[in-house]
py3Dmol code that shows the C-alpha trace and the ligand (Angstrom):
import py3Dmol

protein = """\
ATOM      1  CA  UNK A   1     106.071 -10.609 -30.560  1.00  0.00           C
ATOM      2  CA  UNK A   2     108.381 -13.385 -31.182  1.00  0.00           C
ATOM      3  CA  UNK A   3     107.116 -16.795 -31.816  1.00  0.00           C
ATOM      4  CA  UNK A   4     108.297 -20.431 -31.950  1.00  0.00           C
ATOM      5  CA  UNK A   5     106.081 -22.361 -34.975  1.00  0.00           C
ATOM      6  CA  UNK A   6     106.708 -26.258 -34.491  1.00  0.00           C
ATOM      7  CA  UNK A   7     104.956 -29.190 -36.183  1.00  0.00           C
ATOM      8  CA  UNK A   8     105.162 -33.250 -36.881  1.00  0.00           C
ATOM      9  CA  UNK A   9     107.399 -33.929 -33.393  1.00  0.00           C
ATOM     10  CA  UNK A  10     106.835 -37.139 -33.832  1.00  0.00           C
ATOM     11  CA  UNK A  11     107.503 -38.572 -30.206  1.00  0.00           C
ATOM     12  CA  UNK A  12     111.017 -37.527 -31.160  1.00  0.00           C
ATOM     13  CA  UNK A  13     112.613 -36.246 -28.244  1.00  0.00           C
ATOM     14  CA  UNK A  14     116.280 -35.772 -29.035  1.00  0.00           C
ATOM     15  CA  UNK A  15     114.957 -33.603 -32.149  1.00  0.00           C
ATOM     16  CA  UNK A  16     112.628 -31.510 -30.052  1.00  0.00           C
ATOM     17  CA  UNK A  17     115.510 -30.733 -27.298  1.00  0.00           C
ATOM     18  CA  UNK A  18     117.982 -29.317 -30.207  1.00  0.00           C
ATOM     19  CA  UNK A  19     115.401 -27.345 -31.489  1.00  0.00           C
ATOM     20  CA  UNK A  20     114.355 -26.005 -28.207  1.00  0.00           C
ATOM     21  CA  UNK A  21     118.347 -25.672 -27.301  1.00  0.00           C
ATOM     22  CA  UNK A  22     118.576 -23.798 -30.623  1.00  0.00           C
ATOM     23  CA  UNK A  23     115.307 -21.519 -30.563  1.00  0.00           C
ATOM     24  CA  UNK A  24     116.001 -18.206 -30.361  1.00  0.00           C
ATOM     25  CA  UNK A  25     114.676 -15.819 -27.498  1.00  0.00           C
ATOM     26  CA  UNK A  26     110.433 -15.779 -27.666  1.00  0.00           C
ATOM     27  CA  UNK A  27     107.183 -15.270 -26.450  1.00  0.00           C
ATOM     28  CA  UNK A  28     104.928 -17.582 -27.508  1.00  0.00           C
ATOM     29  CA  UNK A  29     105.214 -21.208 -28.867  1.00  0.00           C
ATOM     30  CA  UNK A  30     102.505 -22.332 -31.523  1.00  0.00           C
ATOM     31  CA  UNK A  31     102.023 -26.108 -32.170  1.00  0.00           C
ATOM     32  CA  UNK A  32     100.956 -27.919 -35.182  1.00  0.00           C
ATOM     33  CA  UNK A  33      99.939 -31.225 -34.116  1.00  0.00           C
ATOM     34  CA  UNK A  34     101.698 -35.047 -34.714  1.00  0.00           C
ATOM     35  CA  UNK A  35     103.496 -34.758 -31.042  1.00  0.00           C
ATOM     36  CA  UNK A  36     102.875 -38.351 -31.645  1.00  0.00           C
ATOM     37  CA  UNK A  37     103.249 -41.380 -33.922  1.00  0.00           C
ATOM     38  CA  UNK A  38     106.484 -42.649 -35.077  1.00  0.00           C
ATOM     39  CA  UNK A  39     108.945 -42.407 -33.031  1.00  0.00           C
ATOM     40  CA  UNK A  40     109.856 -43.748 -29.606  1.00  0.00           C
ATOM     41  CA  UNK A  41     109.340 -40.835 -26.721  1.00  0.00           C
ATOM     42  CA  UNK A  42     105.730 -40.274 -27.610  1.00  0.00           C
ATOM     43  CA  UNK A  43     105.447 -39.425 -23.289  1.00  0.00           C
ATOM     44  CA  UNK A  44     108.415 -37.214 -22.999  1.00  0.00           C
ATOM     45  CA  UNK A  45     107.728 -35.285 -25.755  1.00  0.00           C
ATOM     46  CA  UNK A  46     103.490 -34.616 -24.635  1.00  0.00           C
ATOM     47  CA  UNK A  47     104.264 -33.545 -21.659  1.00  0.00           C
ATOM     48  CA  UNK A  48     107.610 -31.701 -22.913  1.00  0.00           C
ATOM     49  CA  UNK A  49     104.917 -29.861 -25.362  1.00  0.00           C
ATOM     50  CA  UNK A  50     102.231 -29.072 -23.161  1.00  0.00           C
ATOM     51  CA  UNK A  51     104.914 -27.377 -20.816  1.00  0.00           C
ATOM     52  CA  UNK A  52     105.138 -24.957 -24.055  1.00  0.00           C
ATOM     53  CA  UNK A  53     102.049 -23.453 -24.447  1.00  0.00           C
ATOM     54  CA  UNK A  54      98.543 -23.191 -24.982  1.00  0.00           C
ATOM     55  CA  UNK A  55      97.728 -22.963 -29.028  1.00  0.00           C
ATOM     56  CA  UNK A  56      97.766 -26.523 -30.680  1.00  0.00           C
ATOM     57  CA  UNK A  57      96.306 -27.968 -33.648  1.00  0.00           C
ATOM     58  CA  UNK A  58      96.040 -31.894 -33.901  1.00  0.00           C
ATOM     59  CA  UNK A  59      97.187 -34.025 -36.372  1.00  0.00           C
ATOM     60  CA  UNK A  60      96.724 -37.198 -38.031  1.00  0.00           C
ATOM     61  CA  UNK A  61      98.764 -39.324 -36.105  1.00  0.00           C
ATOM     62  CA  UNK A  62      97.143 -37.574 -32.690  1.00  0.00           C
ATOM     63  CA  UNK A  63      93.888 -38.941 -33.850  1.00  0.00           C
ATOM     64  CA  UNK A  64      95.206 -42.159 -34.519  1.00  0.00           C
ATOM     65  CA  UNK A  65      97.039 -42.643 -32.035  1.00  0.00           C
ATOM     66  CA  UNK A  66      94.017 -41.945 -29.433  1.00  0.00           C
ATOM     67  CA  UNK A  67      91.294 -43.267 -31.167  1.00  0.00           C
ATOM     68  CA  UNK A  68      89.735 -40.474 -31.943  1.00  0.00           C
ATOM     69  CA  UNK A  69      89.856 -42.047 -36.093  1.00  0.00           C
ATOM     70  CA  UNK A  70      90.846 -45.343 -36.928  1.00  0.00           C
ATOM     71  CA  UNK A  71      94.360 -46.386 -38.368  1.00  0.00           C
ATOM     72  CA  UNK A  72      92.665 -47.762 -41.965  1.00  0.00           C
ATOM     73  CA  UNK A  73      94.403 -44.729 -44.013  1.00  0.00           C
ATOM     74  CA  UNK A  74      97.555 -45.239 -42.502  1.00  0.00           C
ATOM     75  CA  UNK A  75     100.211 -47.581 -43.964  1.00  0.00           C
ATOM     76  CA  UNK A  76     101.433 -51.063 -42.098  1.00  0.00           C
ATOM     77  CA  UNK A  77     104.376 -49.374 -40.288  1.00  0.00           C
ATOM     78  CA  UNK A  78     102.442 -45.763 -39.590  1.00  0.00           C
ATOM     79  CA  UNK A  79      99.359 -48.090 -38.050  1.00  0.00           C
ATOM     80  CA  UNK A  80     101.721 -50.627 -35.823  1.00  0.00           C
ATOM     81  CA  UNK A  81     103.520 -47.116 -34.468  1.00  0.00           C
ATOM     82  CA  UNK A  82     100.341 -46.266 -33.349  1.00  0.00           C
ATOM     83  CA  UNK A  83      98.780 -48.857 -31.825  1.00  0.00           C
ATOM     84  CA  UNK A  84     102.139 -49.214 -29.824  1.00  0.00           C
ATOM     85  CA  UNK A  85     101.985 -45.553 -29.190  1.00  0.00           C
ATOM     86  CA  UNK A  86      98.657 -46.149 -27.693  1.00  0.00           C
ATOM     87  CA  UNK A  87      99.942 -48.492 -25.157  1.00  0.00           C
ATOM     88  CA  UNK A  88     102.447 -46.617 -24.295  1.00  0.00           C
ATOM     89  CA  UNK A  89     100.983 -43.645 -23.266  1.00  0.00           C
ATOM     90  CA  UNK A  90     100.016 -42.202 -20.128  1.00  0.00           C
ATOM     91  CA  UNK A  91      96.388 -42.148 -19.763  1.00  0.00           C
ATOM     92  CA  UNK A  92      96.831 -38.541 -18.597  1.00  0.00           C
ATOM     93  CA  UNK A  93      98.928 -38.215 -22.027  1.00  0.00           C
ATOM     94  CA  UNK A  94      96.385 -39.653 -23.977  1.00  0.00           C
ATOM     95  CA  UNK A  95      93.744 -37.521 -22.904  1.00  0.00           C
ATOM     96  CA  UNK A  96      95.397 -34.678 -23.408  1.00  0.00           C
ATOM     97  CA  UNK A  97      95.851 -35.581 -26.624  1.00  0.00           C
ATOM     98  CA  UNK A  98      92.513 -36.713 -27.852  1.00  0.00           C
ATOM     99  CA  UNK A  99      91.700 -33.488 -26.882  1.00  0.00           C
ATOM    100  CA  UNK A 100      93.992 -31.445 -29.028  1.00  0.00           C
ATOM    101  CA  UNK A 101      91.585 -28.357 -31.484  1.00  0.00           C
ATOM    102  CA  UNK A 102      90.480 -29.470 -35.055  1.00  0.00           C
ATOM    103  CA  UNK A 103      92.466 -26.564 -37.627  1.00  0.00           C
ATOM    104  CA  UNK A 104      91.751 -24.626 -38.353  1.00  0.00           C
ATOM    105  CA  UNK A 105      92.880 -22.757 -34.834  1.00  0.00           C
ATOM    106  CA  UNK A 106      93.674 -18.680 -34.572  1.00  0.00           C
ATOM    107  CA  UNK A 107      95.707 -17.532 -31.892  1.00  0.00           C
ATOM    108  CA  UNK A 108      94.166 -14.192 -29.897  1.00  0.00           C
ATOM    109  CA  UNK A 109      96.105 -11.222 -30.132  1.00  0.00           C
ATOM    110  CA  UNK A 110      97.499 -12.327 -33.872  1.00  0.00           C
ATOM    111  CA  UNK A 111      94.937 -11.445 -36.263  1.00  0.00           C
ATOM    112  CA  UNK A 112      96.509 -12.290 -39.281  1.00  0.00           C
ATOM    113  CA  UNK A 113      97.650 -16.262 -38.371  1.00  0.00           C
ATOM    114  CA  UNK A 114      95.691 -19.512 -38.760  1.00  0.00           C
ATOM    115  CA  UNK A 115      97.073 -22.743 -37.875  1.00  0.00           C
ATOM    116  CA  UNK A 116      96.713 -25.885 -39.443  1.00  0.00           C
ATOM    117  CA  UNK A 117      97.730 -29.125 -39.699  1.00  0.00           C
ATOM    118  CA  UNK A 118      97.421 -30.226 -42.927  1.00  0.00           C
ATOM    119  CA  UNK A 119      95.763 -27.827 -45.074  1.00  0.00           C
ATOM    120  CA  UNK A 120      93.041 -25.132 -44.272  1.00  0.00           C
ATOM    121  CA  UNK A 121      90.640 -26.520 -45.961  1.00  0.00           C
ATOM    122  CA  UNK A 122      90.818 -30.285 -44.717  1.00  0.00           C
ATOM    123  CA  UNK A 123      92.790 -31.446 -41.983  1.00  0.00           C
ATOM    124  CA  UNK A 124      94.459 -34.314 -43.104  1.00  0.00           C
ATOM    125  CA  UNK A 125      95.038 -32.827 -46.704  1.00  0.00           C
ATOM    126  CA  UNK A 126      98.765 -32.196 -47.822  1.00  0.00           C
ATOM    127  CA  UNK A 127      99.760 -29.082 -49.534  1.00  0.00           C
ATOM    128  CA  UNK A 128     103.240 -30.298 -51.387  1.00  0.00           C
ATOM    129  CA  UNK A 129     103.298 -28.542 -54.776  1.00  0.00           C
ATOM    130  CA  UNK A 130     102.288 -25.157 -55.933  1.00  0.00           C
ATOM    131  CA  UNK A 131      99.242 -26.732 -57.703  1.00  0.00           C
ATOM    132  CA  UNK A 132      97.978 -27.841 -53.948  1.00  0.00           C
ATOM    133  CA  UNK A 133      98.454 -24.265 -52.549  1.00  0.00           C
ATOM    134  CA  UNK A 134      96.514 -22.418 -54.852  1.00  0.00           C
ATOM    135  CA  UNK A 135      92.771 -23.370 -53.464  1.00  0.00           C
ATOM    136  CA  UNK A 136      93.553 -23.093 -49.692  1.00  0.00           C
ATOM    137  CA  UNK A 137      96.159 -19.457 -50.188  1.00  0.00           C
ATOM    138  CA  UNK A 138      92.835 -17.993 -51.884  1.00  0.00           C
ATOM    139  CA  UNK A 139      90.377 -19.333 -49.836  1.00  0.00           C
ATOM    140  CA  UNK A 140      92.551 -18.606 -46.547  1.00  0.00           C
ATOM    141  CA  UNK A 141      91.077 -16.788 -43.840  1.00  0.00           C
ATOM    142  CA  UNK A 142      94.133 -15.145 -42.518  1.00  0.00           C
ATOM    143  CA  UNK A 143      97.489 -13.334 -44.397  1.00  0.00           C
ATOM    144  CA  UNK A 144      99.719 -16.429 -42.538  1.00  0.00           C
ATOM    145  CA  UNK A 145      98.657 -20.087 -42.834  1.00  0.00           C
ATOM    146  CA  UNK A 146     100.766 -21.580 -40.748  1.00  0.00           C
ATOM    147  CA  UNK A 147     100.763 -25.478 -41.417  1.00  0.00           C
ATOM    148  CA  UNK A 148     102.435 -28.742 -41.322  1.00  0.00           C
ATOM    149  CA  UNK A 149     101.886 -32.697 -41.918  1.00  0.00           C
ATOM    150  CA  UNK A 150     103.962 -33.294 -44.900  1.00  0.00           C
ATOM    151  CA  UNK A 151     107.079 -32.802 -42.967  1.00  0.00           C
ATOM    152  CA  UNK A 152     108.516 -30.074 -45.887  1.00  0.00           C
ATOM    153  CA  UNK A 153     110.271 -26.787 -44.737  1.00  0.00           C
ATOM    154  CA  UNK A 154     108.841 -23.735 -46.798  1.00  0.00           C
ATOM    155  CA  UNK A 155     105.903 -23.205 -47.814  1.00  0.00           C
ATOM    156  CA  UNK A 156     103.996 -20.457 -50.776  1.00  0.00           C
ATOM    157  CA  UNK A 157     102.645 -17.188 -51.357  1.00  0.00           C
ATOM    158  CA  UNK A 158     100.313 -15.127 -53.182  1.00  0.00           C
ATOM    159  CA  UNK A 159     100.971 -11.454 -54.030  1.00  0.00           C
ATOM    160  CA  UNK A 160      97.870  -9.436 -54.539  1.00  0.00           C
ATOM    161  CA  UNK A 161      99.306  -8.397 -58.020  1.00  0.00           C
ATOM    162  CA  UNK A 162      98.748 -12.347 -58.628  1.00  0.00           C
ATOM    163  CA  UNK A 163     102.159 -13.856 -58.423  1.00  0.00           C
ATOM    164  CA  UNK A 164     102.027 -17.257 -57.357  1.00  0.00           C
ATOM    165  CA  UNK A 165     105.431 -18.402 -55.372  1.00  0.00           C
ATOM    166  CA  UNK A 166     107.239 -21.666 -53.964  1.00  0.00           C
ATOM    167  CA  UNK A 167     109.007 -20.666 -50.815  1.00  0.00           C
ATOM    168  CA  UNK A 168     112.084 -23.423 -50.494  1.00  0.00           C
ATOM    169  CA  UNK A 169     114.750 -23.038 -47.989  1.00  0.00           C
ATOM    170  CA  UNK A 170     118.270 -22.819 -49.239  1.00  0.00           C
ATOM    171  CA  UNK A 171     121.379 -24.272 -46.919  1.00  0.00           C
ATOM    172  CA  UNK A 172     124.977 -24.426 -47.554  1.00  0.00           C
ATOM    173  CA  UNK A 173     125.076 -27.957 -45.492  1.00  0.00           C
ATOM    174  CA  UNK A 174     122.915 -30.776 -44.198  1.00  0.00           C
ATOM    175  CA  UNK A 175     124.978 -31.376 -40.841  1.00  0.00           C
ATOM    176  CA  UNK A 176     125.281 -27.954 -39.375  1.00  0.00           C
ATOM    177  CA  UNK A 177     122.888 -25.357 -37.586  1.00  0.00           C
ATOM    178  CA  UNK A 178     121.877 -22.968 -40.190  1.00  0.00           C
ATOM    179  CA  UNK A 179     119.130 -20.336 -40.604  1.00  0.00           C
ATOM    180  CA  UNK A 180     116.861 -18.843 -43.296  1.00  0.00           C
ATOM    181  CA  UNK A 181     115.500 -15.396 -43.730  1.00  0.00           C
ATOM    182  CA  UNK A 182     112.207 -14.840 -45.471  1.00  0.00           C
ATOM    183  CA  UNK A 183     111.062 -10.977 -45.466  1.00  0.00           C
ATOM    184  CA  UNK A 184     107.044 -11.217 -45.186  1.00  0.00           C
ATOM    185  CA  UNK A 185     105.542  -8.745 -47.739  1.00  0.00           C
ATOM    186  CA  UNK A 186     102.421  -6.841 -46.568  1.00  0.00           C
ATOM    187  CA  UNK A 187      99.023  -7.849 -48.570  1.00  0.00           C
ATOM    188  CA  UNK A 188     100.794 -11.082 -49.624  1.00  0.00           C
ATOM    189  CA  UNK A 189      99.324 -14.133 -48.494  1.00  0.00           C
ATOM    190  CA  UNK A 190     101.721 -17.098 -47.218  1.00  0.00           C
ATOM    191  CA  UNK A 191     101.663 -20.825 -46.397  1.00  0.00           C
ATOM    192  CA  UNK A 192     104.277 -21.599 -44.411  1.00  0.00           C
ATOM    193  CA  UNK A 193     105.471 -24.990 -43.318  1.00  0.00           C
ATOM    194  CA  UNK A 194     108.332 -24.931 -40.205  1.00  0.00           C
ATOM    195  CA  UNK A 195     109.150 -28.598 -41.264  1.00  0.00           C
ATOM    196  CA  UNK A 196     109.518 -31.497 -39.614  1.00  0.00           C
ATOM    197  CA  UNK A 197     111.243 -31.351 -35.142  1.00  0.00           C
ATOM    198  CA  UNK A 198     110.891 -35.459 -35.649  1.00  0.00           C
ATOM    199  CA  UNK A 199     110.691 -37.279 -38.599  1.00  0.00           C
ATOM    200  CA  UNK A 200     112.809 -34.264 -41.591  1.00  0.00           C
ATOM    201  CA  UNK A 201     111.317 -36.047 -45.166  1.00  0.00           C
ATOM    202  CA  UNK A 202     112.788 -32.545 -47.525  1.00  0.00           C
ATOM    203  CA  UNK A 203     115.918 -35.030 -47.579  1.00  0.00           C
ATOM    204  CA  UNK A 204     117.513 -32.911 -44.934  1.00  0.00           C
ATOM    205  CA  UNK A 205     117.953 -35.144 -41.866  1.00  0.00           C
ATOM    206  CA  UNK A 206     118.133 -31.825 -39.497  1.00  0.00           C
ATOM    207  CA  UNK A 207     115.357 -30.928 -37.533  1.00  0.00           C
ATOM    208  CA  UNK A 208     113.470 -27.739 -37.960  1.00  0.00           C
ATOM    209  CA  UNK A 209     111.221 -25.461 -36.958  1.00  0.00           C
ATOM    210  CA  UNK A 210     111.196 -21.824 -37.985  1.00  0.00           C
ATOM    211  CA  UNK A 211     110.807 -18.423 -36.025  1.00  0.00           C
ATOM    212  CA  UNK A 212     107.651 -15.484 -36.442  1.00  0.00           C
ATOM    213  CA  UNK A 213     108.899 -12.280 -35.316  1.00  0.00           C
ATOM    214  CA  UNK A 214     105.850  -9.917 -36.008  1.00  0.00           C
ATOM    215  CA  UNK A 215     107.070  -6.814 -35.600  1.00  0.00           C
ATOM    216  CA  UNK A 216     109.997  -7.272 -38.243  1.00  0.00           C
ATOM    217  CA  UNK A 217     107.478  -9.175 -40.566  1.00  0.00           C
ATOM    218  CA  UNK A 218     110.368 -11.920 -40.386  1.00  0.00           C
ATOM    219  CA  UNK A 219     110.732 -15.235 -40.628  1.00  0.00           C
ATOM    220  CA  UNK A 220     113.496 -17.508 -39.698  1.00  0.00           C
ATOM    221  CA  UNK A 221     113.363 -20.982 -40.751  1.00  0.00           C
ATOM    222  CA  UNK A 222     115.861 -23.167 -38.751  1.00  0.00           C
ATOM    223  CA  UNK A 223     118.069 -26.311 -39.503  1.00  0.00           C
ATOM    224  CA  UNK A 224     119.283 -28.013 -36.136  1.00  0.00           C
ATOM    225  CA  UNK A 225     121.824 -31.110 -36.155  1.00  0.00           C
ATOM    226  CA  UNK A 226     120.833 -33.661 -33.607  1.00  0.00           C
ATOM    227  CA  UNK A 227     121.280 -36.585 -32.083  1.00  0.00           C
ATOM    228  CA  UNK A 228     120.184 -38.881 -34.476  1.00  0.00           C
ATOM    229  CA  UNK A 229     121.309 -42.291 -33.230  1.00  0.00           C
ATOM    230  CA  UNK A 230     120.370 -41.650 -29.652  1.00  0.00           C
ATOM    231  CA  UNK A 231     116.873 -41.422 -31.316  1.00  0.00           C
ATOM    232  CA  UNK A 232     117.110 -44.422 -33.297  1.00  0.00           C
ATOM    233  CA  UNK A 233     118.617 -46.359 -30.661  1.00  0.00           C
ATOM    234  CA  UNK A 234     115.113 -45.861 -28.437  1.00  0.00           C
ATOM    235  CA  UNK A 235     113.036 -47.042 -31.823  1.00  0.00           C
ATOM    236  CA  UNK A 236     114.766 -50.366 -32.011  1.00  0.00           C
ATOM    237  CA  UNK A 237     114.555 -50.442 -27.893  1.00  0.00           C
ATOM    238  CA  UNK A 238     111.179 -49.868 -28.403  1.00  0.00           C
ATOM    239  CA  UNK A 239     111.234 -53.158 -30.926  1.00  0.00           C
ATOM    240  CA  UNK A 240     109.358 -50.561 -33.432  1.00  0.00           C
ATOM    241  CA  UNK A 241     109.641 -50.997 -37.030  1.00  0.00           C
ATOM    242  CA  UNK A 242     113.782 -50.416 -38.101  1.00  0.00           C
ATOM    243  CA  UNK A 243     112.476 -48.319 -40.792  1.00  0.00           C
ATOM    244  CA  UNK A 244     111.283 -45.828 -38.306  1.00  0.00           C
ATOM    245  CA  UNK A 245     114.876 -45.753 -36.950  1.00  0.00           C
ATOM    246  CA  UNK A 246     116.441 -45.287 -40.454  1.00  0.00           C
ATOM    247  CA  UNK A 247     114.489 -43.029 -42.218  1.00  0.00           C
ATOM    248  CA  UNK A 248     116.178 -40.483 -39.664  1.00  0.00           C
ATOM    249  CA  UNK A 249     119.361 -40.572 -41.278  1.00  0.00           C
ATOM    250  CA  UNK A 250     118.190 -39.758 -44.477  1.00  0.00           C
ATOM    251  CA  UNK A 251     115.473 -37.254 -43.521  1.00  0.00           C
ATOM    252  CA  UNK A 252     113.308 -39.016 -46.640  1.00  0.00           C
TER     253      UNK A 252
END
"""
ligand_1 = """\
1
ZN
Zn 103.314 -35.852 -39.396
"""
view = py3Dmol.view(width=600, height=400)
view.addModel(protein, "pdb")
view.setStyle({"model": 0}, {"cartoon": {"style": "trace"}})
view.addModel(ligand_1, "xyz")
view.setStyle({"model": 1}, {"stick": {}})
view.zoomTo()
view.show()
């Protein structure tokens, strides 16, 4: 089977279309939760999403941006995002939102995948560094952890000979559409992080999202150029915070 992995959209639209327009040919589409928070589309991009599939996990901003938790943990800008993106949504939207599974979520039919939000063990955790991997990768209930929320393409692995790894994309460009190739090794366990469709913070301003294809034990990570200032242009329409606009640019 070949599968679309997609996380922290962000209410981005323009970055979900390109990755859509650049996915390759699948079956399935697996979600990792923030369709929300951020950025300006947060309607477009719900029901854009729910159009997709089935298998979601929620994230942070999800939850916040429903009331489902409060928006104390979240910094001034992150917390005025969502309380605007809770006015703006549809109340149809918003349900379907506040609805979205706690991780960790499998997906029938694929045995060896979990997905996540933040980290298997805790929701709202982030797995950045190595050091962070090492208690969820051995705990982990599944050979593929797929997971997102700190808006990082790659991801780790552990052999069962005990090698630890840091899986990091490398690109010859930050403007064009590129791919990566990671060959899965069998009995190694991974984390793996598609990145950021809405709000890129690896310093690579491209979207991404990465491909599964199970029967080649493949993955793909992708790099799509989009259209950045069409995005930004609906934050400041929006009269969100500027910074929410021009972070885009820099993918930080
Ligand atoms: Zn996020």
């Amino acid at each position: 089977m070949r599968i679309l992995i997609i996380s922290d959209i962000h209410a981005n639209l323009e970055g979900m279309e390109a990755c859509l327009a650049a996915a390759p040919a699948h079956e399935l589409v697996l979600n990792l939760g923030d369709i929300v928070g951020y950025g300006a589309s947060p309607n477009e991009v719900t029901e854009r999403a729910r159009k997709l599939g089935r298998h979601f996990v929620r994230g942070n901003h999800d939850k916040a941006c429903t009331g489902v938790s409060g928006v104390d943990g979240f910094n001034p800008v992150a917390g005025l995002a969502a309380l605007w993106t809770m006015k703006e949504l549809t109340p149809e939207n918003l349900e379907f939102l506040k609805a979205l599974p706690q991780g960790p979520a499998k997906v029938e039919g694929l045995e060896n995948v979990q997905l996540v939000h933040g980290s298997p063990l805790d929701e709202d955790e982030y797995i950045i560094v190595q050091r962070d991997a090492y208690e969820p990768l051995a705990k982990a209930a599944a050979a593929i952890t797929f997971f997102g929320h700190t808006h990082i393409q790659g991801g780790f692995s552990a052999s069962p000979d005990g090698q630890w790894g840091t899986i990091r994309p490398i690109y010859k460009s930050k403007d064009k559409l590129e791919t990566f190739e990671l060959q899965l090794a069998a009995g190694t366990k991974y984390l793996l992080n598609p990145g950021s469709t809405g709000q890129p913070r690896d310093g690579d301003p491209r979207a991404a999202f990465l491909a599964y294809d199970t029967e080649k034990s493949a993955i793909t990570f992708h790099r799509v150029p989009y259209d950045i200032k069409a995005a930004q242009k609906r934050i400041f329409d929006a009269k969100l915070p500027d910074r929410l606009a021009l972070r885009l640019a820099d993918g930080r």
